[in-house]
MARKE-683235 format. One line per field, with one value per atom (N, C-alpha, C): residue number from 1; atom name; x, y, z; residue in one letter. Coordinates in steps of 0.05 Angstrom, whole numbers, plus 32768, in hexadecimal, padded with zeros to 4 digits. Each point is the difference from the previous one (the first is absolute). Layout:
pos <- c(NUM, ...)
site <- c(CA, ...)
xx <- c(X, ...)
yy <- c(Y, ...)
zz <- c(Z, ...)
code <- c(A, ...)
//
This chain:
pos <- c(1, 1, 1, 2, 2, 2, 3, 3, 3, 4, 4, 4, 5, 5, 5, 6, 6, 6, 7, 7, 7, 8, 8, 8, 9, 9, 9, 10, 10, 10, 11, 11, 11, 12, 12, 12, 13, 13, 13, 14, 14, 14, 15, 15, 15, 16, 16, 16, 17, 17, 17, 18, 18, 18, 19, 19, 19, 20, 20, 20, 21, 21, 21, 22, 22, 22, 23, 23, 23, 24, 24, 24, 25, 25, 25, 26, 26, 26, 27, 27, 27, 28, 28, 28, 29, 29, 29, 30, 30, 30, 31, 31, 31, 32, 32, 32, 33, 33, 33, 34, 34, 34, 35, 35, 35, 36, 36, 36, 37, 37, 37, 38, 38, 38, 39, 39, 39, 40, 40, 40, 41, 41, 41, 42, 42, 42, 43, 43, 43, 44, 44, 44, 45, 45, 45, 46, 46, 46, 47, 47, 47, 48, 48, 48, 49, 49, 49, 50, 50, 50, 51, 51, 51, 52, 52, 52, 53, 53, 53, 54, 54, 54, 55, 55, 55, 56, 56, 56, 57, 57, 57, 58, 58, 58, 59, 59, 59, 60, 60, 60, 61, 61, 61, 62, 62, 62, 63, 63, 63, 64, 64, 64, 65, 65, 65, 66, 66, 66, 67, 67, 67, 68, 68, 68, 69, 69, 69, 70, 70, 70, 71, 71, 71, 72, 72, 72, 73, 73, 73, 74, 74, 74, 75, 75, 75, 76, 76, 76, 77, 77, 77, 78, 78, 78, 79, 79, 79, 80, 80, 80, 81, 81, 81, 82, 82, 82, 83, 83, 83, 84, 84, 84, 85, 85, 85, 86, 86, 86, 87, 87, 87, 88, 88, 88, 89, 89, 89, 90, 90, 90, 91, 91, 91, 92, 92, 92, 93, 93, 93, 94, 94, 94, 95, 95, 95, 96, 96, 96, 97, 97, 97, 98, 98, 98, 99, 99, 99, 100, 100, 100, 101, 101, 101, 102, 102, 102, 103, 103, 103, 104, 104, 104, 105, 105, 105, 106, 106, 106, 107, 107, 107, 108, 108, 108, 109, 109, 109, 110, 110, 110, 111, 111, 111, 112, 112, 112, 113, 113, 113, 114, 114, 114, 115, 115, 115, 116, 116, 116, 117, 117, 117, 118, 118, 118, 119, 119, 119, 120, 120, 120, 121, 121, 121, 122, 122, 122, 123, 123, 123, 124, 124, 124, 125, 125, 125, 126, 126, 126, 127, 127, 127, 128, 128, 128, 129, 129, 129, 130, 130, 130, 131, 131, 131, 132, 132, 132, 133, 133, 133, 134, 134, 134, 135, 135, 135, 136, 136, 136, 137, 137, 137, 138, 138, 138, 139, 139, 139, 140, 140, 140)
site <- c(N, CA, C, N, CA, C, N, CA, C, N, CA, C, N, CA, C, N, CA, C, N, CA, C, N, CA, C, N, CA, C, N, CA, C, N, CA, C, N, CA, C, N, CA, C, N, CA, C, N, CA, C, N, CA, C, N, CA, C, N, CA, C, N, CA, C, N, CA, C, N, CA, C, N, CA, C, N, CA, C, N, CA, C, N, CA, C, N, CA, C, N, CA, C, N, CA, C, N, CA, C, N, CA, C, N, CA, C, N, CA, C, N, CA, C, N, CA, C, N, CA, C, N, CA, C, N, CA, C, N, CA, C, N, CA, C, N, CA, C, N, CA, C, N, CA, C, N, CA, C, N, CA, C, N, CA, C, N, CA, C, N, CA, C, N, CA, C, N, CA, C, N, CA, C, N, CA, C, N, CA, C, N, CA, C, N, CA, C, N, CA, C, N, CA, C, N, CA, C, N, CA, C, N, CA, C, N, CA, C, N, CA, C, N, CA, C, N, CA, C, N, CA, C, N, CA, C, N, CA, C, N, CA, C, N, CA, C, N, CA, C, N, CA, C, N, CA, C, N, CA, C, N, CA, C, N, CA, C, N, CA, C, N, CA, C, N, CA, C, N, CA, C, N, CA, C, N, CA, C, N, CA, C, N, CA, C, N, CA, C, N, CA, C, N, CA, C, N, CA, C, N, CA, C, N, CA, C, N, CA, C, N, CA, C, N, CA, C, N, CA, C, N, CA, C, N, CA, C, N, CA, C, N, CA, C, N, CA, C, N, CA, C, N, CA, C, N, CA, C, N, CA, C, N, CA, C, N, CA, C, N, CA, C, N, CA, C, N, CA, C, N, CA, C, N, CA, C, N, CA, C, N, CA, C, N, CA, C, N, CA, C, N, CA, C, N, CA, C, N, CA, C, N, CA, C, N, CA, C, N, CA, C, N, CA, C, N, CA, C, N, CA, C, N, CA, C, N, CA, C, N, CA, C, N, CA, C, N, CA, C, N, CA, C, N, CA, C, N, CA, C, N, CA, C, N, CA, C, N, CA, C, N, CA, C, N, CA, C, N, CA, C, N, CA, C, N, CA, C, N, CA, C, N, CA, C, N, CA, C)
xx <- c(7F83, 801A, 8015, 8016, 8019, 800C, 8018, 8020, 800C, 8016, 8016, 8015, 8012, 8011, 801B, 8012, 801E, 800F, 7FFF, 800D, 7FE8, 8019, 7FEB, 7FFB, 8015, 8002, 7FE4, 7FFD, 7FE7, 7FE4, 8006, 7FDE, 8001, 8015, 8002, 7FED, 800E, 7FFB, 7FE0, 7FF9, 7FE0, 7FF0, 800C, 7FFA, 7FF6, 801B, 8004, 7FEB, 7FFC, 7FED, 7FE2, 7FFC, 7FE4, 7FFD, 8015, 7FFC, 7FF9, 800B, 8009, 7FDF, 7FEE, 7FE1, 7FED, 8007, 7FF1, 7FEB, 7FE2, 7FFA, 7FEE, 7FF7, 7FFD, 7FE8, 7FF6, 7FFC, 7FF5, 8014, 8011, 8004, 8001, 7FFF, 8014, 8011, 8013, 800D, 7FFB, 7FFC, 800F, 8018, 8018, 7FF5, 8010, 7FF6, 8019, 8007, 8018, 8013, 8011, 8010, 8010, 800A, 801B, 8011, 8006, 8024, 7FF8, 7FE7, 7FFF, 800A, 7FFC, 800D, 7FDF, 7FF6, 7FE8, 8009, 8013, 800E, 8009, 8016, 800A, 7FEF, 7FEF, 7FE5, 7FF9, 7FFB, 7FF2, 8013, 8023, 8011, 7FF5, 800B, 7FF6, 7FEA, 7FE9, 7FE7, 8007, 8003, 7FFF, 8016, 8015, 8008, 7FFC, 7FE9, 7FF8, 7FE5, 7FFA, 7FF1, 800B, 801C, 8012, 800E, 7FEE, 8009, 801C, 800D, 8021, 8003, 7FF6, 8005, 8001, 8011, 800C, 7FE8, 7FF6, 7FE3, 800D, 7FF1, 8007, 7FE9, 7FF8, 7FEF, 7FF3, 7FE5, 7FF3, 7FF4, 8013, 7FEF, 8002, 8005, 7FF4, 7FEA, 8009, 7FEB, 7FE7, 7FFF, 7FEC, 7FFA, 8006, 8005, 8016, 8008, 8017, 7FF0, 8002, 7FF2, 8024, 7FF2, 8016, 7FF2, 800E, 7FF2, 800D, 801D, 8014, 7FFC, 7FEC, 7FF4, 7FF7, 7FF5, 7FF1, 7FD8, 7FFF, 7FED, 8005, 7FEC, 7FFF, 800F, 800D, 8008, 8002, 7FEA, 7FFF, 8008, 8012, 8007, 7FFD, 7FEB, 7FF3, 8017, 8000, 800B, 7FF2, 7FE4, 7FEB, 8009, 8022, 8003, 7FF4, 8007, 7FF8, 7FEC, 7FE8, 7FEA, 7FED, 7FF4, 7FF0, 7FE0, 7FF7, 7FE1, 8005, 7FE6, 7FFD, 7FEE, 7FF8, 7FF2, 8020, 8013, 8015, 800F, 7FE9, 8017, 7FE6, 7FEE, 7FED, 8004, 8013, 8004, 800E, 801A, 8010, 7FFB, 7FE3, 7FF1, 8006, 7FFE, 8005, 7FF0, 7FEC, 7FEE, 8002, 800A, 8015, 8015, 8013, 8011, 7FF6, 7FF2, 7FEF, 7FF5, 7FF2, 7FE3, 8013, 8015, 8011, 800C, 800F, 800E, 801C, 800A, 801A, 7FF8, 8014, 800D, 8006, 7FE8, 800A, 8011, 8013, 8010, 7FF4, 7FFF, 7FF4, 8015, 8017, 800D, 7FE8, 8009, 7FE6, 7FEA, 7FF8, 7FDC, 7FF9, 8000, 7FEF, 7FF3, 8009, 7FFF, 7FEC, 7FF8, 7FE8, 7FEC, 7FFC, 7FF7, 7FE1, 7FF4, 7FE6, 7FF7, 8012, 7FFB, 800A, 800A, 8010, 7FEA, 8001, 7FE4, 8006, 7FEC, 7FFE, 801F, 8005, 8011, 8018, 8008, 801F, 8012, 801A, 8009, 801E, 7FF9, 8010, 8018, 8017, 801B, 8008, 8008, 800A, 801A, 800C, 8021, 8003, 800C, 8000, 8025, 800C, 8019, 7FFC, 8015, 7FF9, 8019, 7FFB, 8019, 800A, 7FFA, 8005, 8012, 8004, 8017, 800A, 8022, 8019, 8000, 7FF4, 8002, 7FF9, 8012, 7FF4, 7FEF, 8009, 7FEE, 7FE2, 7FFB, 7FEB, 7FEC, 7FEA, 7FED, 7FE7, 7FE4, 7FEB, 7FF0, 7FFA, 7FEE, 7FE0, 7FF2, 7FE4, 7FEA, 8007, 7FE7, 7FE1, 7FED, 7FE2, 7FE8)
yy <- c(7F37, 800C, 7FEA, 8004, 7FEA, 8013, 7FEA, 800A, 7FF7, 8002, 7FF0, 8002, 7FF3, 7FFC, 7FF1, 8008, 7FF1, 7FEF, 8007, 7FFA, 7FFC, 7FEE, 7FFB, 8019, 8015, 8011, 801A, 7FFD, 800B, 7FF2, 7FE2, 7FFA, 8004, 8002, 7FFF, 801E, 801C, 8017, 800A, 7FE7, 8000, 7FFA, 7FE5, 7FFD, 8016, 800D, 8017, 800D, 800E, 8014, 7FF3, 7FF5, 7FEA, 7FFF, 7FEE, 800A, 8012, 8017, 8021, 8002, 7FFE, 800D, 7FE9, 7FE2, 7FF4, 8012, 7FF6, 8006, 7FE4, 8012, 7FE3, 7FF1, 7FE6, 7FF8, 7FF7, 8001, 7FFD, 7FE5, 7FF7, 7FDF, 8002, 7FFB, 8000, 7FDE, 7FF7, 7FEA, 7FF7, 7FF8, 7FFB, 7FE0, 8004, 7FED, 8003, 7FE7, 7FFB, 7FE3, 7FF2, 7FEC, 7FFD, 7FE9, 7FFE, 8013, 8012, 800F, 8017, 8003, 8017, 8025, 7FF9, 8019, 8004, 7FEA, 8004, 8014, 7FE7, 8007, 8016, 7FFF, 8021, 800F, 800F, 800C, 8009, 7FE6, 8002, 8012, 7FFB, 8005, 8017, 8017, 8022, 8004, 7FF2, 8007, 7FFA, 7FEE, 8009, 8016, 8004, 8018, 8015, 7FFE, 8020, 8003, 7FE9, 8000, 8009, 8008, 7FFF, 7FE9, 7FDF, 7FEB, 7FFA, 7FFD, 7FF8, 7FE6, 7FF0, 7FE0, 7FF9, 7FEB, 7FF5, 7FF8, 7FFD, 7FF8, 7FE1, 7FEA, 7FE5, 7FFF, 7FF1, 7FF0, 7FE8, 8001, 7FF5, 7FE2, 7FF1, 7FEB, 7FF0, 7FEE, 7FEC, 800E, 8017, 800C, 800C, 8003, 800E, 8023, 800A, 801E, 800A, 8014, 800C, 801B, 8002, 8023, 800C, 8016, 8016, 8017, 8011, 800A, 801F, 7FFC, 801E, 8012, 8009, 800B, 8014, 8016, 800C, 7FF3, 7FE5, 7FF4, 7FE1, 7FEF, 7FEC, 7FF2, 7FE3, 7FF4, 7FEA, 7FFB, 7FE2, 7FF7, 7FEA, 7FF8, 7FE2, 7FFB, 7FE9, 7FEB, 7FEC, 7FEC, 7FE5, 8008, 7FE5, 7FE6, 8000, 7FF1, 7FE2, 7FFF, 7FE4, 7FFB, 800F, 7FFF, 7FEC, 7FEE, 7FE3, 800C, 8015, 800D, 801D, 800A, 801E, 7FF7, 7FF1, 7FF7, 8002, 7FF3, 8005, 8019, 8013, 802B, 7FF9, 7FFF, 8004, 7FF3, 7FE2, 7FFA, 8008, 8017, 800E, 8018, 8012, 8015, 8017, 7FF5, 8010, 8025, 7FF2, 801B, 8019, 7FF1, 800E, 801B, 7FF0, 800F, 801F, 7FEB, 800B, 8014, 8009, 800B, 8017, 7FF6, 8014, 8019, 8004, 8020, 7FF8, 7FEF, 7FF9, 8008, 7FFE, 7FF2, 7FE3, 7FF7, 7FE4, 8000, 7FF0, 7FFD, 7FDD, 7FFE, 7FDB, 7FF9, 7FF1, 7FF0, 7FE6, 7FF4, 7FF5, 8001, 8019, 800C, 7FF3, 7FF8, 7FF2, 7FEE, 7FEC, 7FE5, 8002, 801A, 8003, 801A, 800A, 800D, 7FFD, 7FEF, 7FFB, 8010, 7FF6, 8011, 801B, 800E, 8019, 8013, 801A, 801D, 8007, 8014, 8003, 8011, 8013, 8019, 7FFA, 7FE1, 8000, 800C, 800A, 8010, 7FE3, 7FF8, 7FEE, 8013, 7FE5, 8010, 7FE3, 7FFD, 7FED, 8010, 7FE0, 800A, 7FE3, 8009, 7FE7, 8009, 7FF5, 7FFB, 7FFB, 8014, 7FF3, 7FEB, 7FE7, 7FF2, 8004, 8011, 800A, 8017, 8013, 800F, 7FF5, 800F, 7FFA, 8010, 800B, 8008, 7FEB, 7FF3, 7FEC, 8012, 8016, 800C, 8011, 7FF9, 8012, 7FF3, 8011, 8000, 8012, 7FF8, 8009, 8003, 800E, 8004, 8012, 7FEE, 8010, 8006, 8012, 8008, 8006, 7FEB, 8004, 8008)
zz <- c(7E31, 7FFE, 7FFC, 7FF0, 7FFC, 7FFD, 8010, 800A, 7FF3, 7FF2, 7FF6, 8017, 8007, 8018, 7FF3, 8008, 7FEE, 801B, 8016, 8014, 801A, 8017, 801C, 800B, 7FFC, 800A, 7FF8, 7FEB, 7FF2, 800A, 800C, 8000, 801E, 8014, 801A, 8003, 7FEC, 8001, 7FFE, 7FE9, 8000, 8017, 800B, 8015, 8015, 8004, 8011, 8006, 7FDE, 7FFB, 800E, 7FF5, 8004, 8021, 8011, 8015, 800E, 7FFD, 8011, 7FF7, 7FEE, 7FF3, 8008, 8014, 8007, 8012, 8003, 8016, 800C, 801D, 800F, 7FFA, 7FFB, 7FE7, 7FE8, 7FF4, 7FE5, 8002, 7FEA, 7FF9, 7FDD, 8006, 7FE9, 7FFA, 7FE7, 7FF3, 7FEB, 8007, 7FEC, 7FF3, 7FEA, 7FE8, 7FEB, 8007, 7FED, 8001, 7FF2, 8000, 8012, 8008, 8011, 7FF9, 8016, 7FF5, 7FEA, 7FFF, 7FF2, 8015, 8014, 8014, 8014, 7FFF, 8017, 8021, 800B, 8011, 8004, 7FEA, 8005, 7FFD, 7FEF, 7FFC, 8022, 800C, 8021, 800F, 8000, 800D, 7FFD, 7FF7, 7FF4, 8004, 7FFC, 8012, 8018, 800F, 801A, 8012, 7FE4, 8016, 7FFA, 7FE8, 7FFB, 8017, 800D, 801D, 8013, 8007, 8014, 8007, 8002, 8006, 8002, 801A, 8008, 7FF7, 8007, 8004, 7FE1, 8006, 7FDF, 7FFA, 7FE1, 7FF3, 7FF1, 800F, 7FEB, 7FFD, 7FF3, 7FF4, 8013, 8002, 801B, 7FE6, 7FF3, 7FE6, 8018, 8022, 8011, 800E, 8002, 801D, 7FF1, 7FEA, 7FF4, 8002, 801C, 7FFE, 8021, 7FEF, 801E, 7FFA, 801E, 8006, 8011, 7FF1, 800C, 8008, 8015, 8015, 8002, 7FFB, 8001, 7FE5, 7FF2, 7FF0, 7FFE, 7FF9, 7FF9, 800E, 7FED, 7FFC, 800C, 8007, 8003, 7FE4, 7FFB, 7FE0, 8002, 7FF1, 8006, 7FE0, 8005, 7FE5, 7FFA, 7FEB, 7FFE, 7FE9, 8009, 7FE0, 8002, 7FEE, 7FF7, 7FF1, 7FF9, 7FEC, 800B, 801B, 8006, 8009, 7FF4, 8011, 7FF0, 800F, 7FEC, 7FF4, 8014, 7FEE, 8016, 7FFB, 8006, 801F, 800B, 8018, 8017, 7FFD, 8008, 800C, 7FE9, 800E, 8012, 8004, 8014, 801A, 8000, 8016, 800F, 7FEB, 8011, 800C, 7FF3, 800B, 7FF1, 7FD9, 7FFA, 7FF5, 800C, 8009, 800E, 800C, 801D, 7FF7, 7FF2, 7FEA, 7FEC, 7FFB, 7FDC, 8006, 8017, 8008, 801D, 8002, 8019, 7FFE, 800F, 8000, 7FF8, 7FEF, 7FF0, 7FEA, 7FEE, 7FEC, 7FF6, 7FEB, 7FF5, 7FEA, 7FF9, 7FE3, 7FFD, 7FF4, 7FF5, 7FEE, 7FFE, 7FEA, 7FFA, 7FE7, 7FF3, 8002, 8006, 7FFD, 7FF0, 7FF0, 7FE3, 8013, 8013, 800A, 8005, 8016, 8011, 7FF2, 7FE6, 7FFB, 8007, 8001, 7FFE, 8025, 800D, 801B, 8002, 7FF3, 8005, 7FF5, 8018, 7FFD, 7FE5, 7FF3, 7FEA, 7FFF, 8011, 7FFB, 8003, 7FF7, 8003, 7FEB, 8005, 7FF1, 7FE8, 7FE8, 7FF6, 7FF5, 8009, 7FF5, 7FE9, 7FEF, 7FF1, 7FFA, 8007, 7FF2, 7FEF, 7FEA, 7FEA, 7FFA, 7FF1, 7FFB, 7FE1, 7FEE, 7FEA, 7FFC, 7FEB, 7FFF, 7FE0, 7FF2, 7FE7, 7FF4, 8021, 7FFD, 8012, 7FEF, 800B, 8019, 8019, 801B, 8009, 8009, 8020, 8016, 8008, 800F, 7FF3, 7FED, 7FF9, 800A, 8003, 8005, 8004, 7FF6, 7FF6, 8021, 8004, 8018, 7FFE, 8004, 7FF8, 8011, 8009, 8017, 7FFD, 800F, 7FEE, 8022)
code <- c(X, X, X, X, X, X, X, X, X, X, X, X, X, X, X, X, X, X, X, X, X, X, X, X, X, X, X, X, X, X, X, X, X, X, X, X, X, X, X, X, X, X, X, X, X, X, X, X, X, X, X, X, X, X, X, X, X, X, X, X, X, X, X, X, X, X, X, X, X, X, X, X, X, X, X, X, X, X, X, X, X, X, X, X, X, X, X, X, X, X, X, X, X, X, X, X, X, X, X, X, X, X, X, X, X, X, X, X, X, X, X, X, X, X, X, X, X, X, X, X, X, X, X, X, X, X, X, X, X, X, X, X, X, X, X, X, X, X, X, X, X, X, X, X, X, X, X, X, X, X, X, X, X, X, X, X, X, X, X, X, X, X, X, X, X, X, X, X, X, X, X, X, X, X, X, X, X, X, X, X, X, X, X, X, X, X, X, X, X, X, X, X, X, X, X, X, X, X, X, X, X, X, X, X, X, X, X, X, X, X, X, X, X, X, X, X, X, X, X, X, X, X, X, X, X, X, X, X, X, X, X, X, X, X, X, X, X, X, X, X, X, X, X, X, X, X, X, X, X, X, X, X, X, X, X, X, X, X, X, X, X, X, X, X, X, X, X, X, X, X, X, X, X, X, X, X, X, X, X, X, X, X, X, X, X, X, X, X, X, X, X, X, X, X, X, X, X, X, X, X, X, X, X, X, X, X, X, X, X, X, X, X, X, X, X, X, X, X, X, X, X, X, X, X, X, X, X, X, X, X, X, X, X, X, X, X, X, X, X, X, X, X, X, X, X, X, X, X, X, X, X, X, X, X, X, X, X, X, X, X, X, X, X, X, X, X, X, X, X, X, X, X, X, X, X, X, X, X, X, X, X, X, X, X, X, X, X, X, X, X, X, X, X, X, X, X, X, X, X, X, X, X, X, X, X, X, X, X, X, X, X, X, X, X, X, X, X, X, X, X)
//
């Protein structure tokens, strides 16, 4: 499935949707460039979880769990991660295999460890139209 999206406000909404139809889990696997709307993307998923607490981006800690949900949400960011031996030191089995909700920013990193049934979202940016906000979103 592809989305076309013009605004944050449109990919937050996807988000949304995507959220609220998680169930517990679910392993969802973003794939995309700096600043393409990863983040925001997550924001709208996790409050289509219920999730209160502000959603940043865990790129030192590697993952923040949130708890005021619907669902467990754990939100992963592999960018700095040096190999895939590394999610295991943090217990990422634990996660993967539990009664949450995973979101993965740079899933690509660690694909070689991730269950077969993860669900990929790519969001790409085109730089050839004139929307700064556009964007292509493809759910596989």
């Amino acid at each position: 499935m592809v989305i076309e999206v013009n605004s944050e406000k449109e990919t937050r909404n996807l988000g949304f949707e995507m959220g609220e139809n998680a169930k517990a889990g679910d392993i969802y696997c973003l794939k995309g460039d700096l600043g393409v709307g990863k983040t925001v993307f997550t924001k709208g998923f996790a409050e289509g979880l219920g999730v209160k607490e502000d959603i940043t981006s865990p790129t030192f800690t590697i993952v923040n769990e949130y708890d005021s949900g619907k669902l467990p949400f754990y939100h992963f960011d592999v960018y700095r991660i040096s190999d895939s031996e590394e999610m295991f030191d943090i217990g990422c089995d634990e996660y993967f295999f539990g009664n949450g909700v995973c979101l993965i920013e740079w899933a690509e990193l660690i694909e070689d460890i991730l269950p077969e049934n993860v669900k990929w979202i790519k969001i790409e940016k085109d730089y050839t139209k004139d929307d700064f906000n556009y964007r292509k979103i493809e759910v596989i």
